[in-house]
Structure formats: C-alpha cells, structure tokens
C-alpha positions, 0 to 999 in steps of 0.5 A, a space after each residue: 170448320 164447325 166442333 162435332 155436337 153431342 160427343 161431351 155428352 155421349 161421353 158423359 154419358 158413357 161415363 155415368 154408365 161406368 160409374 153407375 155399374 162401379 157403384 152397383 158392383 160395390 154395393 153387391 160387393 158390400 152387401 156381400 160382406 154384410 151378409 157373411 159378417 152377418 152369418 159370423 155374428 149369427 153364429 158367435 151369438 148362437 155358440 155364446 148363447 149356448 154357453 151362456 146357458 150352461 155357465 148360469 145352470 151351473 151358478 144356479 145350482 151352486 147358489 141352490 147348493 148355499 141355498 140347501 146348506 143355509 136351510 139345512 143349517 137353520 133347522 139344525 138350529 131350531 133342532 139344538 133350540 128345541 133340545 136346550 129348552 127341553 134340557 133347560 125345562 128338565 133341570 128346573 123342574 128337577 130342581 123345584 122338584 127337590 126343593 119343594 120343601 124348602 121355603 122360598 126357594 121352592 115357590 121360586 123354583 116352582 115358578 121358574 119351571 113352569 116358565 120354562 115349561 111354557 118356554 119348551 111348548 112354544 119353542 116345541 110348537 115352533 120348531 114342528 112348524 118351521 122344520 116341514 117347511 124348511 124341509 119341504 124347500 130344500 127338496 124343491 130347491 134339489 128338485 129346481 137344480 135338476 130343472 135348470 141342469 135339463 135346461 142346457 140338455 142336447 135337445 133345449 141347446 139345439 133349440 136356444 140356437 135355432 132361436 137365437 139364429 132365425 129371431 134375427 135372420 130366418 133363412 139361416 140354419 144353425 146345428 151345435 155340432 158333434 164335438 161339442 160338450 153338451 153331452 158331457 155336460 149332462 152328465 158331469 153333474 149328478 144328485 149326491 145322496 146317501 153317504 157319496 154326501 160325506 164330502 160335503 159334510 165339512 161344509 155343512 158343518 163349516 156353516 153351523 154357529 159355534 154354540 150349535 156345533 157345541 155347547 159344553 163347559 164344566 163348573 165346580 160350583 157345588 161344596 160337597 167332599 165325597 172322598 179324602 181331598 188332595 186338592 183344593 178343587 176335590 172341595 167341591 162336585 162339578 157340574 158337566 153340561 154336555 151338548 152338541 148337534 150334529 148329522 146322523 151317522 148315515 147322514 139322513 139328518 140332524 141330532 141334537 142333545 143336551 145333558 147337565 149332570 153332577 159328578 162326584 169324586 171317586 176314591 181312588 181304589 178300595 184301599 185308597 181313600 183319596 179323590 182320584 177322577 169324577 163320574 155321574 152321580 146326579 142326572 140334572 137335566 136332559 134333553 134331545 131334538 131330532 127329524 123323524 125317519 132316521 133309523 138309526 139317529 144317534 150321531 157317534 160324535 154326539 155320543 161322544 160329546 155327552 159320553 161323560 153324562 151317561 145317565 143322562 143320555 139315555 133319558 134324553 134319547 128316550 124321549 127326544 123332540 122328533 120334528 115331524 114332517 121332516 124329510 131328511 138331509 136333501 140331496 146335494 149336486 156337484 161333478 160326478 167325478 170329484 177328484 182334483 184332476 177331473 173338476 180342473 177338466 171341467 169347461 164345455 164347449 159349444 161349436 155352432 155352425 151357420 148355413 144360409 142356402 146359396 138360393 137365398 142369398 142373392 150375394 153368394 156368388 159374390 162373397 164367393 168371389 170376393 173372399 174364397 175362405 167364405 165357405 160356399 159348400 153343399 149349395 150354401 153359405 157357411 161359418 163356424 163359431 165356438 164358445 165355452 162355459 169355464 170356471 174362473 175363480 176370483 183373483 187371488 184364489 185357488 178355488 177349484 171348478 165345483 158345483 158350489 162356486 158361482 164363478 161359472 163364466 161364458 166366452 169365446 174361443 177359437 174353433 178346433 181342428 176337429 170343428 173345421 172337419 166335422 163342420 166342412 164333412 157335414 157342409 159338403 153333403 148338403 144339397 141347394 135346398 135345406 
C-alpha cells in the first residue's frame, strides 16, 4: 500500500500559516508597546521641557540680580574715585594756597595742585561717561529679567509642549494641566523697587571693596598746643580724614563723600585750662560725588561717617560731582513673599498629559488589550507625566530658594492624585476625533 502524497506538505503549510499569523500578532503586539512607550517618553519630554525652562528663567535672572549688583557696585566705585580726587585736588590747592609765599615749597605745592587738578578733570570725564552707560545696562539687564520670567508664562508653556510633542510624533496632543504651577509661577517673582529693596541693601554692600565702603583714619602729625597739655598726644593737632560711599536713604542711589579737616584741642571749660577733646578747626579738603535725580541724596551713614568734619561736609555737599545720566538704583527680582517659610515652598510643578486619537493609531485596540492600564479614554490613547523646577543648594549649604542663587534645577516626580483625576475627568469627555 502506497504513503498518502502531499500530507508533509499541507502540514507544513498550515504550520508556516500558524506561524506566519504568531509572527504578525507579535509584531502588532510589539509596535503597540512601542508606540504607548512612546506616548510615556513624549510626555516625560513634554513635563521636563517645561520645567526645564522655568529652572534656567529662574538661573537667569539670578545671574542678572549678580549682574545689577557687579554694575551697581562698579559705579558706586567711580562714584568714591570721583569724590577722593575732588578731596585730593581741594586739599592741595588749599595747601599751595597758603604756601605760596613760602620759597620752594610754594612752587612744589603749586605744582602738585595743578596735577591734581588734571587728575580730578579726566577721572571727572571719566566717571560721567561710564556711570550712564553702566546705568543704561543695568536697567536693560532688569528689563531682560522680565522677559525671560514671560518666557515660562501659561501661554509660551503650552506651546514648549505642543513643540516638543508634534517635532516628534504630530498626532499626538499634549495639554499642561490645571494643577500645574505655572500660574503660580508667574506670580512668585516680582521687581523689587523702592525701599521693598532694603533686604537686598546687605548684599549690595557685601560686594563693595573695603576702601569704598570706608576710607577714614586720623594722624597726629601737626605740633602745635592750643591748650595746656596733659598728655603727650595734646603736643600735636590731629588730622581726620572722613569718607565713606554709600546708598541714598531712599535707596535711589549712591553717595560718595570725603573730607580732611585739622582739629584743635579745646580747653576743657572757661575755667579749666587744660586739653580736654578736638574739634575742627581747619577745612583742608572736601570733596562729594553722587547720581543725579536723588531728591534727597545724603545717606545718614555717610553723615555720620564725616559728622566729625562739619565744615567740611557742607563744602563738600555743596558743590558735589553729579554723575548725569544716571538712573537710579535698578530694580531687583526675587519671590514676592521673602519670608523663610515661603522661599522653602517654592518648587513648581508641570504635569502633561499626552493624547494620541484611537483613529490614528492602528495599535489601540492592542495596547488596549495587552496592557488595561493603558488609558484607551474619550476615543483616544492617553498617559501623564510630572516634572518640577526646585531649588537644590550645593552640598554642605543651607542656602534658601531665592532669585539670586542659580542652583535652580529640573526633574521628574511622580504624578499626584489630583493629576490622575484632573487628567482621566478630562480624557473621558474627549470624542474620537480631536
């Protein structure tokens, strides 16, 4: 009896058929997983993106604030320049002044005024060309910070997802949800202007070089005994030189002034002979720099730092160097609410939520299947990220979140409660067709 023919083959056959249909459910199975891993990297590209954008508008403007403060601290610089050569320039032409009739020493004097002289013009010249310009950046470096603040607005974040998303799949959707921080975020930071700067004064200060901050020191160099002496020290006149720059008390902007005086000592009564304090007696030299449009310039600690040099004060106030041009101390950005409490708070969240219609994907219905946590809602495919910009200071500081430290940072976190009901309420009234 003869094999039966062809059954290998109808065998095989059906075999390669089973096979052939295994191979095509595995690849409509795979590309399924492809494509919802796909809509999970979309959006945590989406939420980073956005966050990301806020943590370098945050670093910005806190390299902007050091940027004002450098600029700031510069001018108040060519400001106590300006008011030491005036003081310098002053003194010596007092000196040649009173030495004129003196041989040698009067042509020496002479001479060194008129050097001085020069010296005042050009450092003059000089200062009244940088301090507008300087000036000028500050406020256009506030004026930036404002910028890149709006660049991370509700509106500019919609549309940073929506680019992010379609540059690499254009039938997907992405919506930055209701919960995220993004108004907040507009709101936590603001210009400070006026005197709301005065906690910020310290670190203006901090960036000012010694000799600017204060420039005083006394000698007792002159012999001359204008009461009965107690002491060795009443032998001799002392001299005070008093300067100091500093902010205007409504902090519109810097005053510089410097003053060198000779002090006598004074009886101690009308019946008591003896040295007993100092006060001026000769005005040497004076000299003031300051920006114009400061109402009432005069900071009280510069008052107080050349009180001892009356006389000399007021000759110096009343002819000061005025830096024209010059616009006043810029506005300076940080939270709106300082307080500790607040700046710990501050972090913002951006949860994103990625739709890809069911009528464009031809794998849906398989993800569906393959994987029920897939979100298949309001006739589309869904999935949900978070991403938020924090403040994260170096290791081993205890630095707090503040618009002057640029330690903001980007990163993922996990999706709330409140994303999850907010996202599947909204996915779940979504027809078919976008």
């Amino acid at each position: 009896m003869s094999a039966p023919r062809g059954f290998l083959a109808a065998g095989g056959l059906a075999l390669l058929a089973v096979a052939g249909l295994a191979l095509v459910l595995l690849g409509r199975q795979t590309n399924a997983v492809q494509e919802r891993n796909q809509l999970d990297h979309l959006a945590d590209a989406a939420a980073l993106s956005a966050a990301t954008q806020m943590a370098q508008a945050l670093n910005y403007q806190a390299y902007a604030n050091r940027a004002i403060a450098a600029n700031e601290a510069m001018m108040a610089q060519s400001l106590t320049l300006a008011a030491w050569v005036a003081q310098l320039e002053k003194t010596s032409g007092n000196g040649a002044q009173l030495a004129q009739f003196i041989p040698y020493i009067g042509p020496t004097l002479e001479s060194i005024h008129r050097g001085a002289e020069l010296l005042k013009r050009s450092t003059h010249a000089a200062v009244a060309a940088e301090v507008p310009l300087r000036s000028f950046y500050t406020r256009a470096l506030a004026s930036s910070q404002r910028v890149m603040h709006a660049s991370a607005s509700p509106f500019l974040t919609q549309s940073l997802v929506n680019e992010v998303i379609w540059s690499a799949d254009r039938r997907a959707f992405g919506q930055t949800l209701a919960t995220a921080d993004v108004v907040a975020y507009s709101r936590a930071v603001v210009d400070h202007t006026g005197t709301a700067r005065q906690p910020h004064v310290a670190h203006l200060r901090q960036t000012l070089d010694p000799f600017t901050q204060g420039r005083s020191f006394d000698q007792s160099l002159v012999p001359l005994v204008t009461c009965i002496p107690r002491s060795a020290s009443h032998l001799f006149a002392p001299i005070r030189r008093r300067g100091a720059t500093a902010l205007a008390d409504d902090l519109s902007g810097w005053v510089a002034t410097d003053t060198l005086s000779l002090h006598f000592w004074r009886r101690g009564g009308r019946f008591n002979p003896f040295c007993r304090n100092t006060s001026e007696g000769i005005a040497l030299g004076w000299g003031a720099a300051r920006g114009a449009g400061e109402s009432d310039p005069w900071s009280a600690s510069v008052h107080a730092a050349s009180a001892v040099n009356p006389s000399a004060r007021r000759s110096a106030e009343a002819d000061p160097m005025v830096a024209r041009g010059y616009l006043g101390l810029a506005s300076l950005r940080d939270f709106a609410d300082g307080t500790a409490e607040a700046r710990l708070r501050q972090r913002f969240r951006v949860p994103v939520m990625v739709r890809l219609p069911q009528h464009q994907s031809r794998f849906a219905r398989a993800t569906h299947e393959s994987a029920p946590q897939s979100n298949l809602l309001g006739g589309a495919l869904w999935t949900l990220a978070a991403a938020e910009a924090t403040f994260v200071a170096p290791a081993g500081s205890n630095e707090l979140p503040s618009v002057f430290q640029p330690y903001w940072t980007s990163r993922l976190v996990p999706v709330s409660a409140a994303d999850e009901l907010l996202a599947t309420t909204l996915a779940s009234r979504r027809t078919e067709a976008p």
